[in-house]
C-alpha positions in Angstrom: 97.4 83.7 115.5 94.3 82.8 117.3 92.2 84.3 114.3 93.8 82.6 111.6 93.5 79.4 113.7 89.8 80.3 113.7 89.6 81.3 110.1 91.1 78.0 109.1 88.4 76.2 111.5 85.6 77.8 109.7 86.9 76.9 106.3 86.5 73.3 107.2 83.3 74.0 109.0 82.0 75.2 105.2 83.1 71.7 103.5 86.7 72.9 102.1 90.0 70.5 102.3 92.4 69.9 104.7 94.9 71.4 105.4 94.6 74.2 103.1 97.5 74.7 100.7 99.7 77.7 100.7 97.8 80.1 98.3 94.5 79.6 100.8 96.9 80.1 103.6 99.0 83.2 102.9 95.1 84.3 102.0 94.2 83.8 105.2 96.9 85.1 107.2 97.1 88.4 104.9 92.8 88.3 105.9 93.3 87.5 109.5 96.4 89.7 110.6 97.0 92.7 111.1 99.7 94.4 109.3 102.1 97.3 108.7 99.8 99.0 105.8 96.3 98.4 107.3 95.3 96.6 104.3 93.5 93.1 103.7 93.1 90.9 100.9 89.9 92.2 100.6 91.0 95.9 100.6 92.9 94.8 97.7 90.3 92.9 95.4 87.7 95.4 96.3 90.4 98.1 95.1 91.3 96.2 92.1 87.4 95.6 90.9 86.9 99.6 91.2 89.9 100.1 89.3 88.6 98.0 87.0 85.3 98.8 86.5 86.5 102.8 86.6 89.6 103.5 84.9 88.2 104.1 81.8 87.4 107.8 83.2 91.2 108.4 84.0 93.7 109.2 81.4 96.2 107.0 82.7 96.1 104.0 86.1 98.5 107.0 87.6 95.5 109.7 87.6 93.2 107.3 88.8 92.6 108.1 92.9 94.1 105.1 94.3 93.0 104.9 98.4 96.4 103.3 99.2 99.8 104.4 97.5 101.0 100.9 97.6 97.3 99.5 95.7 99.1 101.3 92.7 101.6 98.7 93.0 99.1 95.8 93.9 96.7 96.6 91.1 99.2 97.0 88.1 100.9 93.8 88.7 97.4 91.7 89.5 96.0 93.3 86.0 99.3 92.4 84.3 99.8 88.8 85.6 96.2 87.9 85.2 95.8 88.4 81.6 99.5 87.2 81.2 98.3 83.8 83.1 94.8 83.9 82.3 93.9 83.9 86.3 90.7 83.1 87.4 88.9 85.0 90.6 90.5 82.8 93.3 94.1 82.8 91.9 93.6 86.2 91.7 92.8 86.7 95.5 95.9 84.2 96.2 98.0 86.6 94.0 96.7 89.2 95.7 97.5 88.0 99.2 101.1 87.6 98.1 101.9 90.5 96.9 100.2 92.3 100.2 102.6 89.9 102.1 105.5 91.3 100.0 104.8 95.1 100.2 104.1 94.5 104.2 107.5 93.0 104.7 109.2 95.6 102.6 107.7 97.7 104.8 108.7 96.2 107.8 112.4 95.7 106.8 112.3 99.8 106.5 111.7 100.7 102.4 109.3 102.7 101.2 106.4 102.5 99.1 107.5 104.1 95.7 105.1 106.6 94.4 102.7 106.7 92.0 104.7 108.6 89.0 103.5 109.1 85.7 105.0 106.6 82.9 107.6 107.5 80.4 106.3 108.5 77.0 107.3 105.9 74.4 110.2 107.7 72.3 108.4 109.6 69.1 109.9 109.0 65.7 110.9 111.4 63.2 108.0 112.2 60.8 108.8 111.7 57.6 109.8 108.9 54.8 111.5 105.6 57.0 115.1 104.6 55.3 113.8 102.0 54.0 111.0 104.1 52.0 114.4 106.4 50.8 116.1 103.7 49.1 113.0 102.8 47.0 113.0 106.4 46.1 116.5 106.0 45.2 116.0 103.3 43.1 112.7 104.7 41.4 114.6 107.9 40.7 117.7 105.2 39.0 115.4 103.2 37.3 113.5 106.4 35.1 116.9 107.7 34.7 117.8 104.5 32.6 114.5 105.0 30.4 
């Protein structure tokens, strides 16, 4: 408590608003505490920029070597709700911070972290001419019949 209380102190030592609304402040808390997984919101970002910068090497996000299994988790759903929002840096620190928050109580209440498993395929389609490709044929085949 003491250290977020300082955190906050600091903040407004370096020129930023009062109070500080509740993105800046789960930030701060997740930054400050300490916590079931031994992660902070900088564990995370700095975890999501190497992702980032170094998944093109991995054949999938589940081969990449992910430090924490519950970054797997983290990662995925920052990369997939910033492009879906168009986040900037700090939302994505906020967003960040939340979903810590959320892993570290699931934690807490007793679940566990689900693995990191390797995605379904997408289902393959038969090769060959589509129905709707058949019917033309059909009617091709009709039509030089009638000539």
């Amino acid at each position: 408590m003491t250290s977020v209380c300082n955190a906050m102190v600091s903040r407004c030592a370096a020129g930023n608003s009062w109070p500080p609304d509740l993105a800046e402040f789960v930030t701060l808390v997740a930054d400050c505490g300490g916590n079931a997984l031994g992660l902070k919101t900088a564990d995370v970002m700095a975890e999501y920029k190497r992702w980032r910068n170094e998944s093109y090497k991995y054949g999938s996000s589940e081969q990449f070597p992910w430090r924490h299994p519950v970054l797997y988790q983290i990662c995925t759903e920052l990369r997939r709700t910033g492009v879906e929002r168009r986040l900037t840096e700090p939302e994505l620190e906020a967003l960040a911070a939340k979903q810590l928050a959320k892993w570290e109580k699931h934690v807490a209440d007793g679940q566990q972290i689900p693995p990191v498993r390797k995605q379904i395929a997408a289902p393959r389609h038969a090769s060959g001419p589509t129905p709707a490709q058949l019917l033309k044929a059909q009617a091709d085949a009709a039509r030089l019949r009638k000539f």
